[in-house]
Each structure stands twice: as structure tokens, then as C-alpha cells.
C-alpha positions in Angstrom: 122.8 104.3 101.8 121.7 105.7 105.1 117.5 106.2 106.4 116.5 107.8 109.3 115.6 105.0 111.4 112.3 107.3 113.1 110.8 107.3 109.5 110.8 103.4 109.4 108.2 103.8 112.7 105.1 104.3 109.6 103.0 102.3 107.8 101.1 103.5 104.5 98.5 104.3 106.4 100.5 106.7 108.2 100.3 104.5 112.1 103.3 103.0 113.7 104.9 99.3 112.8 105.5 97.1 115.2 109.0 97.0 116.6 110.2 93.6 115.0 109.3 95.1 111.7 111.4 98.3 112.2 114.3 96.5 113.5 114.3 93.8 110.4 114.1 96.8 108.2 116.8 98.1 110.2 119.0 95.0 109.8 118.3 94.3 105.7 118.9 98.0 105.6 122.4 98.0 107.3 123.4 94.6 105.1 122.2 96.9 102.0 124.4 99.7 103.3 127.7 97.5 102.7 127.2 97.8 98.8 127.3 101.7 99.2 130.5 101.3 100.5 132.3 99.3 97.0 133.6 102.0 94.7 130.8 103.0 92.9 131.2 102.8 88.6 133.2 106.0 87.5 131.6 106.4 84.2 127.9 107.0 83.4 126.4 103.8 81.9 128.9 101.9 83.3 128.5 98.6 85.6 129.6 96.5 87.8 129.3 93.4 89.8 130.3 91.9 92.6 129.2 89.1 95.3 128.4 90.5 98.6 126.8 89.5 101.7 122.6 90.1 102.0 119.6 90.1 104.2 116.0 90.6 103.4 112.5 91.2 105.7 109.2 91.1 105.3 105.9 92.5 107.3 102.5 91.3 106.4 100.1 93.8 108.7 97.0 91.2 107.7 98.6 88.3 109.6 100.9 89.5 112.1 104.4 87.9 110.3 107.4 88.7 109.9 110.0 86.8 108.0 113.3 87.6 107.9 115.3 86.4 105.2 119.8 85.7 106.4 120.5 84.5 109.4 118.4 83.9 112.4 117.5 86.2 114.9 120.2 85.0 117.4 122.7 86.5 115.1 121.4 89.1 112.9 119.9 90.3 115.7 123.5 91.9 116.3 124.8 92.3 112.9 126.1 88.6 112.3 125.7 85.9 109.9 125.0 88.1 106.8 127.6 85.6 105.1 125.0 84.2 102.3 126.6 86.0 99.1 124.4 87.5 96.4 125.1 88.9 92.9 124.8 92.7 92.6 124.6 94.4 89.5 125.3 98.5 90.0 124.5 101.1 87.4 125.5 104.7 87.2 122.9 106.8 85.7 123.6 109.8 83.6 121.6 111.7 86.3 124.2 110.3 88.6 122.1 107.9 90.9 123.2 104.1 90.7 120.8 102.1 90.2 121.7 98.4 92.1 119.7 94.9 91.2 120.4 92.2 93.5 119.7 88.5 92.8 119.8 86.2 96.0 119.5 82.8 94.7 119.6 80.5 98.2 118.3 82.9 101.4 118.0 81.0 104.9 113.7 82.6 105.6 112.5 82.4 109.2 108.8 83.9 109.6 107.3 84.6 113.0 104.2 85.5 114.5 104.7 89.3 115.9 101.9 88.8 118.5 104.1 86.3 120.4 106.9 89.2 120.8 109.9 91.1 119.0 112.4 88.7 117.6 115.0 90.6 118.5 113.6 91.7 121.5 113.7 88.5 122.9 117.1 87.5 121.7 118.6 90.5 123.4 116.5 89.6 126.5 119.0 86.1 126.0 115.8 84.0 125.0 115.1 82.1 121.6 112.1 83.2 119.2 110.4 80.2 117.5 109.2 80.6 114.3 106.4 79.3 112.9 108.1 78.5 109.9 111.5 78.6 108.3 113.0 77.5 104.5 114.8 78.8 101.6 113.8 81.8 99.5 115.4 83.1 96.3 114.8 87.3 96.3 115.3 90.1 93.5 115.6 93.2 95.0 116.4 96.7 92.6 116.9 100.4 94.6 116.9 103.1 91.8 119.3 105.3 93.7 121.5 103.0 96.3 123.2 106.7 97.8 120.0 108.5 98.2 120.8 111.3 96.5 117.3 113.0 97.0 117.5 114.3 92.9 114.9 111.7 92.5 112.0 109.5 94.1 114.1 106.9 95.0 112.2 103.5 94.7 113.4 100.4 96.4 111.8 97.1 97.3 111.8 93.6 96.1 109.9 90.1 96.0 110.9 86.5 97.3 109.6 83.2 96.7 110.5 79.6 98.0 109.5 76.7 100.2 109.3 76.8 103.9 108.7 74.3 106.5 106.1 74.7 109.4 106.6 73.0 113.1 104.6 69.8 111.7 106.7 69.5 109.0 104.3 70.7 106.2 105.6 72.3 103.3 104.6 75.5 102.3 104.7 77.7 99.6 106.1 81.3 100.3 106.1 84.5 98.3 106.2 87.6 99.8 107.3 91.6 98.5 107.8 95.1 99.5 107.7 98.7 97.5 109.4 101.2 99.3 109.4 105.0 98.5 112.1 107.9 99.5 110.8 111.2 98.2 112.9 114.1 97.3 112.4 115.7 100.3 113.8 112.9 102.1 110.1 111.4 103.3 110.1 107.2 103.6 107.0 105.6 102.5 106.2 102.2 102.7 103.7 101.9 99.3 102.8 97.6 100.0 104.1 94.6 101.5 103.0 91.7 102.1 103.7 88.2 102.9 101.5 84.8 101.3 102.5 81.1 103.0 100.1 78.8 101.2 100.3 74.3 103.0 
């Protein structure tokens, strides 16, 4: 499963994301990439499942958060700590796209405030992002054609809820999604996302 990183730059409305965003993306897309790797079901209609490892993120434009759903910053950052397994379920289509469902039952969340700097930005500057909040999310997330095989729109996203904690110690209630869009001619859209912490 491979995107061209300079499409990720765009919102829906067409101007650029900020840099955290597009490197989470980046990072949960990489993760996603392992599965593309497993030999894929030989038989239209067939399936399969495995554990694997997984990683998740989130933008919310309204707030300014980012929450990224695997490890923290200090390791994903450079590809590390994607060791929280998650069931994958992979279809192939008579078409011949496979058509992948992951459920993520137990996801270590970190959300931060974008306006206070690039996560990863500041981990590779050897400094620690603070979050403003940080918990446990169970996530569903479904890509209608995991190898991008351009024959159709190929829709991707998924939705996480949970608890998280904030630095006061409050609990929180968070829910958060994204729809993603790949169009035959290769064109990345990102169609809604958003992120909802309610104390």
C-alpha cells in the first residue's frame, strides 16, 4: 500500500495540513503498509486473518489536535513501538482489490495541541512533546482496496473511541474519525476528520 507522500500536504478544502498531521498520516500509513506485505488470499472470496502490528492518527482542523493513536512520538516518530497487535480480516474481491477490516481493541492515544509545534519535529530536534491528553482507544478501520490498484475509488478511513486523561487528571471522553479517498486517477482526498474530547 504505497501514497505519494506530497498528496497528503491537502485538506478538503484543497489548503495545506500542518506538518504533524502529514507526518502522523505518514506513520499510520507506513504501519498499514506491513499488511500489504502478508500473502494476500489466492482465491476470490476468500479470507484471511492475522494479528499484526497498528498505528492510527487523527487531525481535527477546528481545534488544532492531533492524536496519535501506537506509541509515542519519541518512538514512532522513527518507526518504533508499533508492537500493539490488531486483528485483520483481508478479502479478495472478484474485481481483484482486497478489501482489509482492522479491529484494534487496546490503542495507547496521545493528542496534542499542533500550535505548540510538530510532534515529531520536536522529537527529532531531541526534545519531548507534551500532550494535552493521553489514554486508550479501541479503532475499526476498513480500506476497500489495501494495494491500491486504481480499478476503483479506493475508500479508506476509520473511527476510535475511548477514555483519555488530561494533565489534571480529568477523564475524558474521546471519539474521533477520518474518510479518506484515492480516486482512480491516483488523486488523495481527505473527505472528513475530526476529533471530539468531551471532561
Amino acid at each position: 500500500m504505497s501514497r505519494n507522500a506530497d498528496n497528503l500536504h491537502l485538506d478538503r478544502t484543497g489548503r495545506s495540513r500542518p506538518a504533524a498531521a502529514v507526518l502522523a498520516a505518514v506513520i499510520a500509513t507506513l504501519v498499514m503498509a506491513q499488511v500489504a506485505t502478508a500473502q494476500p488470499p489466492a482465491n476470490s472470496g476468500s479470507v484471511s486473518r492475522h494479528t499484526d502490528a497498528f498505528g492510527v492518527s487523527y487531525f481535527d482542523a477546528n481545534d488544532g489536535w492531533l492524536a496519535l493513536g501506537g506509541p509515542p512520538p519519541e518512538e514512532g516518530c522513527f518507526g518504533l513501538g508499533f508492537d500493539d497487535p490488531a486483528e485483520f480480516m483481508e478479502v479478495q474481491t472478484g474485481a481483484g482489490p482486497i478489501v482489509v477490516v482492522v479491529h484494534q481493541a487496546d490503542l495507547p492515544v496521545f493528542v496534542y495541541d499542533i500550535a505548540a509545534g510538530d510532534p515529531c519535529g520536536i522529537v527529532h530536534g531531541g526534545g519531548t512533546p507534551v500532550p494535552l491528553y493521553e489514554g486508550s482507544i479501541r479503532t475499526v478501520w476498513t480500506d476497500n482496496d489495501l494495494e491500491a490498484s486504481l480499478t476503483r475509488t479506493n475508500s479508506i478511513g476509520g473511527s476510535s473511541t475511548g477514555w483519555v486523561i488530561d494533565a489534571d487528571g480529568n477523564r475524558c471522553r474521546f471519539t474521533a474519525h477520518v474518510r479518506l479517498m484515492v480516486t482512480r486517477q491516483g488523486e488523495f482526498r481527505v473527505l472528513s476528520e475530526g476529533i471530539t474530547i468531551t471532561c
